[in-house]
N, C-alpha and C positions, 0 to 999 in steps of 0.2 A: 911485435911491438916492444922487444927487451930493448930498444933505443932511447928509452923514456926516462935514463939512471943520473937526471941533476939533483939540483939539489932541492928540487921540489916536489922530484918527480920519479921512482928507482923504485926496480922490486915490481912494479905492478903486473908486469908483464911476465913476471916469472909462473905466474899462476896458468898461464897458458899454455904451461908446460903437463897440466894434468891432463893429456888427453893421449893416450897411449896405449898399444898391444890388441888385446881382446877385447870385444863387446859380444855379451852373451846373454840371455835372459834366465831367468831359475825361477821353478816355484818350491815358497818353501812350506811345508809339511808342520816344521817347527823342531822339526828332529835332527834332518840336513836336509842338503842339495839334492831336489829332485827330476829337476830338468837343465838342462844344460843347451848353450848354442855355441858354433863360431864362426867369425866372417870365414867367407871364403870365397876370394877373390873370381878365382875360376868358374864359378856357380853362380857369383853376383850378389852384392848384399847380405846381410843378417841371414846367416841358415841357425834355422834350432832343430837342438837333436834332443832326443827322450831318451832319460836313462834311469830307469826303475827302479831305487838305489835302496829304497824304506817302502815295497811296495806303493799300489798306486793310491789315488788320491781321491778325493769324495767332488772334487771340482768345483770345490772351494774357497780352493786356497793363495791367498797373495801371490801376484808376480814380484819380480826383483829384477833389477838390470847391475849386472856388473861390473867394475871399467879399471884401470891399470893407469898407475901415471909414470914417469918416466922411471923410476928408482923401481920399479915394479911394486911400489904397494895396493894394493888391489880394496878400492870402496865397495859397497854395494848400497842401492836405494830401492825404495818402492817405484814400481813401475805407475805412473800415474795416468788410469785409467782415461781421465777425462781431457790431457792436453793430447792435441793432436802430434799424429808418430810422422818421422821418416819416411820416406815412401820410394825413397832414389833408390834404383837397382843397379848398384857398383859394378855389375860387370861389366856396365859397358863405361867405368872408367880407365881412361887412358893414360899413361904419363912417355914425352918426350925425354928420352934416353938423355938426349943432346943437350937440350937448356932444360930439364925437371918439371917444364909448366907439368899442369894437368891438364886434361881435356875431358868432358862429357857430354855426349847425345843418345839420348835414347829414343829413337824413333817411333817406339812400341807406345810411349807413353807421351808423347810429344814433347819432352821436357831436356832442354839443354843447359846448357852454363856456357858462361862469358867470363875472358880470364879477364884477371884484374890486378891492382896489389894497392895497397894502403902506405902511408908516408909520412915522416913528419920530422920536426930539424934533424933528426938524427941520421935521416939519408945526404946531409950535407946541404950544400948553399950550391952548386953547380949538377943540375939536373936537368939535362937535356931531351925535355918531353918530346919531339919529334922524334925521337930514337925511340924512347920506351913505346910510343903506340907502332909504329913500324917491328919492333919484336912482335907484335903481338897481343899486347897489351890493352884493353876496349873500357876498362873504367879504371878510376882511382877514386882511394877515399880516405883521407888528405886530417890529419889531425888538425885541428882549427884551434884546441888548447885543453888547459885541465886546470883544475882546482888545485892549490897545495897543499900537498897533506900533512905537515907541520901546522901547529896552532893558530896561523895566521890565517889558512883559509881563504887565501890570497885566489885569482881568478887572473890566470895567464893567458895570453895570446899566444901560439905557437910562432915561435921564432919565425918560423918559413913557412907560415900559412900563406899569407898572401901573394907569395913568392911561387908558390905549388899551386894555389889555387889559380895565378890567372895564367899559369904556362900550361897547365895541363887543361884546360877551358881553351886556350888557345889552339892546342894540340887535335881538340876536333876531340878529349875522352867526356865518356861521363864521368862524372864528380861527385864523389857524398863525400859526408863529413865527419870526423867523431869528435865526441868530447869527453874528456876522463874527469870522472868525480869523484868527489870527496864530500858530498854532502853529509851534513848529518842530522837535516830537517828539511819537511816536504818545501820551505819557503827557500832552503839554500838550493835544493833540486829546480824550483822554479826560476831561481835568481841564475843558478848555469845555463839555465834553456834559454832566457831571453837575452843572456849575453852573445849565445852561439845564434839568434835570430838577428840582432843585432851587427854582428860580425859578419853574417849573411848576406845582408843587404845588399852590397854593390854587384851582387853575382847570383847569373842563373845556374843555379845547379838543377841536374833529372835525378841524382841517386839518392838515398837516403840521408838521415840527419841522426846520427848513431848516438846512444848514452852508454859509456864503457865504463862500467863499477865493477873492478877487478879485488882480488887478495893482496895486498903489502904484505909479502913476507919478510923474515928476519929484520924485521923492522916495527915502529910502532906507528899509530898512524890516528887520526881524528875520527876513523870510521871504525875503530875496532869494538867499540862499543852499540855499534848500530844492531839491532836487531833482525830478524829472517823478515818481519812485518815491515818493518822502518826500509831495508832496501829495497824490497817491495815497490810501496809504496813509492818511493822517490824514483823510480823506474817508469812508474805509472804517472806521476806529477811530468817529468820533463816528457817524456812520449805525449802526451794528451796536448802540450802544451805549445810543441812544436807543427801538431796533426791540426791543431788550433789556427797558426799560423797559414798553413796551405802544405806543408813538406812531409814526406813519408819518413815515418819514425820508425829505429830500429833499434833492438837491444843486443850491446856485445856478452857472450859468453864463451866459457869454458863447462865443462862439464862437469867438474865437483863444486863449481860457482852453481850451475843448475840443480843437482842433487842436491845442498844440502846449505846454500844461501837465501838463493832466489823462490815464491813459492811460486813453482810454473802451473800452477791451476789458478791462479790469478791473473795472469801474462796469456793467456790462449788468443788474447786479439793484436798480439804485438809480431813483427817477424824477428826473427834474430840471425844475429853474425854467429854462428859458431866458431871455435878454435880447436884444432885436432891437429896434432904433428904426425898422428900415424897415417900407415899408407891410406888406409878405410879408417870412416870416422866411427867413431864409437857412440854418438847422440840418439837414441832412440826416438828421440821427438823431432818435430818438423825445426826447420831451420831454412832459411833462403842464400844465403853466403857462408861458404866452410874457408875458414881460413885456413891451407894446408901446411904452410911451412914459414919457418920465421929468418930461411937461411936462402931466400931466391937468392941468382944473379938476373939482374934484367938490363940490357944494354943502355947507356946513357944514365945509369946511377951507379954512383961510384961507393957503394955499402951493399950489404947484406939488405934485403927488402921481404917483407912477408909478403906471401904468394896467395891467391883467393881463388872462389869459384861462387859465380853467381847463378846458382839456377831457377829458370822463369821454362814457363810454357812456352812452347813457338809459337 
């Protein structure tokens, strides 16, 4: 989503760049590191390994999940007992050599993904959706707009929302939607949701109705003062309020967004989009859409496009 840099709208998407290298779990003692994991592709999913480092442990003691973003600076958070985990068994992810999609079915568990990719003015004005679903391609999810995050607080319509929205409706894909905010009260959170209902109207959509409250970096921004409760909360205002409406609500994140913004023991009845540019994602907790890559090519768009995976039960 780094195609969002006007002048209302930059930076947001950089923060989806925290999702990278290892995911491993630790517990800690208080002294160090005394359990250690790492993906491993060939094995399938989160492997943990024990490594006895301060002697062993009275069983105790706090989980930790670790994670890496692209410069390699490495977070760590509490493992949060009480939201629900991850469950996808990555070995049986695949990626085509030829065009990068991914692919996953795991038979074992009944659970697949359906590729997809999300869109918005910044894939340009000539988007030839009979082409993208002929790639291969089985849903999109279509920026519909965002708030401004300078002082005005302004409430945009994506330039080529409705321009995406009824070719690729046409195209025979499914369609959800996101909308980027800037809130910085539960009534400006409720005021995005019933513009993006509103904007809704003329079109059936089957996929979700996304709230995407990202990091502005090296920038300043109207939400920087919002607090861990306050985006929260404004996650929970527009979700609740869309689910109100008849439409499946979903939340976008990133994984230092999740660790150390959003509080996900609040959110456990929401699904979310994650974002991970590494090959396996690093999210410990459940997720329904991994956005894997912010660098697709997919035939008939003439830009760089982020690439998805939706997985659902058969």
């Amino acid at each position: 989503m780094n195609r969002r840099n006007n002048i209302f709208r930059i930076a947001g998407s950089l923060s989806l760049l925290f999702g990278a290298a290892f995911f491993f779990l630790i517990s800690c003692s208080g002294r160090g590191l005394e359990t250690s994991g790492e993906l491993s592709e060939e094995d399938g999913g989160i492997q943990i390994e024990t490594e006895e480092e301060n002697g062993g442990g009275d069983g105790g003691e706090e989980e930790y999940y670790v994670f890496q973003d692209v410069e390699g600076n490495s977070y760590e958070a509490a493992l949060l007992g009480s939201v629900p985990k991850c469950t996808y068994d990555f070995s049986y992810l695949e990626t085509d050599e030829e065009t990068g999609y991914k692919s996953f079915h795991d038979e074992k568990s009944g659970v697949m993904a359906r590729h997809g990719i999300d869109v918005s003015e910044f894939q340009g004005e000539e988007i030839d959706w009979k082409l993208v679903k002929e790639s291969g391609i089985e849903f999109v999810i279509i920026r519909l707009g965002y708030r401004a995050y300078g002082e005005t607080g302004a409430l945009v319509m994506d330039a080529m929302y409705e321009q995406n929205i009824q070719g690729a409706l046409d195209a025979g894909l499914d369609v959800g939607v996101y909308f980027f905010s800037q809130a910085i009260s539960g009534a400006e959170a409720a005021e995005e949701a019933e513009f993006v209902l509103d904007k809704l109207k003329p079109y059936n959509i089957s996929g979700p109705v996304i709230y995407d409250t990202e990091e502005i970096k090296w920038d300043t921004a109207r939400t920087d003062g919002n607090t861990r409760k306050e985006f929260t909360n404004f996650c929970k205002v527009f979700c609740d309020t869309v689910s109100q409406a008849g439409y499946d609500p979903m939340i976008y994140s990133n994984m230092k967004w999740m660790a150390f913004t959003l509080d996900m023991e609040e959110l456990t009845e929401y699904d979310f989009w994650y974002a991970d540019y590494h090959d396996i994602p690093q999210c410990p907790y459940d997720y329904k859409i991994w956005q894997y890559s912010e660098t697709g090519a997919v035939p008939g768009i003439n830009a760089n496009v982020d690439l998805n995976l939706w997985f659902e039960k058969e």
